[in-house]
N, C-alpha and C positions, 0 to 999 in steps of 0.2 A: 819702535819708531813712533813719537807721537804725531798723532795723526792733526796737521794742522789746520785744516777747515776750518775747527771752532775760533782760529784767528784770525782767518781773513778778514777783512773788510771790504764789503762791496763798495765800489763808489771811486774814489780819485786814487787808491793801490792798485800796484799790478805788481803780479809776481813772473817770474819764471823759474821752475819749479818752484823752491822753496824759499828762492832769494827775492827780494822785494826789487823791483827795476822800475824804470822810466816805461812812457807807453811805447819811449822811441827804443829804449833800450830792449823793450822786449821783444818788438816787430823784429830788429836786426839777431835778433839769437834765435829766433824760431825761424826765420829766415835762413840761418847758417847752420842751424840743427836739420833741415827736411834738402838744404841744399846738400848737405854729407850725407844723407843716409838714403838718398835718392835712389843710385844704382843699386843697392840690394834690399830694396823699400818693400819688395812684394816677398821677395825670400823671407826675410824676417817676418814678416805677418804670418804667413804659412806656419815657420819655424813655431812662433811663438804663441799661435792659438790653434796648432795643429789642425790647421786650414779649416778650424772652423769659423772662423771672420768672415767667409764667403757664405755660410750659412745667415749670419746676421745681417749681413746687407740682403739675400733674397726675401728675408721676413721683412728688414722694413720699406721695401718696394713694393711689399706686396699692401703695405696699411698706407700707401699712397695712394690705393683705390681707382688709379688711372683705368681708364677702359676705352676714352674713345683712342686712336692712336693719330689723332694732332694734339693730343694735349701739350700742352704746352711747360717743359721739365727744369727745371732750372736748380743742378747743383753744384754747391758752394764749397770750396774747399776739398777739391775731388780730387786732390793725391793722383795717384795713377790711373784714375779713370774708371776703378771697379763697380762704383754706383751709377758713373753717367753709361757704361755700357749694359749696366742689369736695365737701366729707364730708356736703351736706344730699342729694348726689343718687346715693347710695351709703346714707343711711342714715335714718331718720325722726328720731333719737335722740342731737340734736349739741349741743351745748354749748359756748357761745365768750365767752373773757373776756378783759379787757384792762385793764390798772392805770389807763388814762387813759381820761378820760370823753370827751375831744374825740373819740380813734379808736371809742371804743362806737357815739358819734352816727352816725360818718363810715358804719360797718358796718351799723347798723341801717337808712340810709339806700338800702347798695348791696342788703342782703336782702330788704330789702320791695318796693323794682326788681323783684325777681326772683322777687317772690311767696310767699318763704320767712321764715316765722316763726319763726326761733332765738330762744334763751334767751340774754341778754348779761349777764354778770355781770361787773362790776366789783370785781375783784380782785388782790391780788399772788400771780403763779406760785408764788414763796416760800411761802407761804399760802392754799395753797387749801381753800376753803370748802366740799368736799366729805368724804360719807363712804368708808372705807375699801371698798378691791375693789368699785369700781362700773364703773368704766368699762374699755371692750375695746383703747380708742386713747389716747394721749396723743400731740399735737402740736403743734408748736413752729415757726414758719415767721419766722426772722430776728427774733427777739424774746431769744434767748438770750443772746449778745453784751451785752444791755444788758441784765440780770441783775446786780446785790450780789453774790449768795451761788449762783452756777450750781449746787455740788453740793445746799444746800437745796430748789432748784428738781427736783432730778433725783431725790431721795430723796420728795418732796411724789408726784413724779409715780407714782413706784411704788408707794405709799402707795394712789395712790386708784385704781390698775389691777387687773384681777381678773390670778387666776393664768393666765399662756402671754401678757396683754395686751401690746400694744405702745409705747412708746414712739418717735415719729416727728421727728427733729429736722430741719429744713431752714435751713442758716445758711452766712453766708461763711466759706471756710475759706482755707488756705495754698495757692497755685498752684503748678504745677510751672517750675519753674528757665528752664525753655523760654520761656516765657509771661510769667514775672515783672516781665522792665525795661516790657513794652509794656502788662502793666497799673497796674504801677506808673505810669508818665507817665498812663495816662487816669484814673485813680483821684484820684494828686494833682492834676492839674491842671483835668482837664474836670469831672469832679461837682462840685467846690466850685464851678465859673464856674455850669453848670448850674443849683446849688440859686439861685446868686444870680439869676441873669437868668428865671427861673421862678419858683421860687417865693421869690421875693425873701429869699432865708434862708440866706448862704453859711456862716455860722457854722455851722447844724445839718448840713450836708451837708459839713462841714469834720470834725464830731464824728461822722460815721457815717464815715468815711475813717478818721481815728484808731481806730475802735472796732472795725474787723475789723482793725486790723496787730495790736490789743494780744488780740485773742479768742483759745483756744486752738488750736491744731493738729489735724490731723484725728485724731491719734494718742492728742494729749492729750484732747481730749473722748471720746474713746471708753475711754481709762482712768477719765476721773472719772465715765462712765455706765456704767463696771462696776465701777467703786468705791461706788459706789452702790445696787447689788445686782443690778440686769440681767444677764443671759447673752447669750451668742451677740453681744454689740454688734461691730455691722459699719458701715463707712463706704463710701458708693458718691460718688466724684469727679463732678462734674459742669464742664464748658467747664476741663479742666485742672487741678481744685483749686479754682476761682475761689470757687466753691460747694458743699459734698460733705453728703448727705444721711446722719444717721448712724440707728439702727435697732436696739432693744434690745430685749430679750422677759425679762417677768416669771418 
């Protein structure tokens, strides 16, 4: 499969996965892809990184550097709640939002499990509904990728960080060369079988395979998050590339 990154075009294209869409078109398909694969949203991550995803969000909470516990947390795009619960027990003062009301439900669901009462706002990353220089943390745990406008998201995020705050992104990236044919073959061939015989839904887990080849490079995201205005942006590899945590300060 050629890999098509080197076609994208930043700037007024949007894709989903590998089809070119509207901004509107592609809000409403990512919309409709996380609203179907909501009820077995956590299964399949387990299934398909052999529960080691939950390892990846403890590292990058931990390069959030939080210590005092009011800081003040604010993440984007929090799916079922796995990152805003690793920053509820680091912080009293977390914040977690998500464009789609199916994933709110799904998180509201696993934090009240666990006895934790977050704040869930339904919103777009693009637009967020806070005031400026409030928050210590911004993060992002595999919600980026499926962003319209990633540098409006990245400019939003600095917007509502105080001065030194950080920005925490955790998202698929580029593998190294070593690695590639043998994630390539499980990528294309086992997640989509996976989404299907699971969560009966190979189209969405066909669009989340499309949607990390066309996402940027470790290289590239760290340029558009210091075009953005952040300093010091660094990217830490995770299993090869597979995954790479990137890390910007106000």
């Amino acid at each position: 499969m050629v890999d098509l990154r080197i076609q994208r075009k930043m700037g007024e294209k949007h894709y989903f996965g590998f089809r070119e869409v509207t901004k509107e078109e592609k809000t409403e398909e990512v919309r409709r892809v996380f609203q179907s694969v909501s009820p077995k949203y956590d299964l399949m991550n387990d299934v398909m990184s052999l529960g080691i995803h939950r390892l990846w969000k403890r590292i990058a909470v931990c390069m959030g550097n939080v210590h005092p516990p009011k800081a003040k947390i604010l993440d984007v795009a929090s799916g079922s709640g796995d990152l805003a619960l690793l920053w509820s027990q680091r912080s009293s003062n977390v914040i977690a939002t998500d464009i789609n009301r199916s994933m709110l439900d799904t998180a509201k669901a696993r934090l009240t499990d666990n006895g934790k009462l977050i704040p869930l706002v339904q919103c777009d990353g693009e637009q967020l509904p806070f005031k400026d220089r409030y928050f210590d943390v911004v993060s992002c745990g595999f919600g980026v990728r499926n962003m319209s406008n990633k540098d409006l998201f990245f400019r939003e995020s600095r917007r509502v960080l105080v001065r030194g705050g950080r920005i925490i992104i955790l998202e698929f990236s580029t593998p190294k060369s070593l690695i590639k044919p043998i994630y390539d073959l499980y990528s294309w061939k086992i997640i989509p079988f996976l989404g299907e015989k699971i969560a009966h839904d190979r189209h969405s887990y066909q669009y989340l395979v499309e949607s990390i080849r066309m996402h940027p490079s470790q290289e590239e995201l760290t340029n558009m998050i210091h075009n953005a205005g952040f300093s010091n942006v660094c990217y830490h590899n995770l299993m090869g590339g597979i995954v790479a945590i990137h890390v910007g300060i106000k």
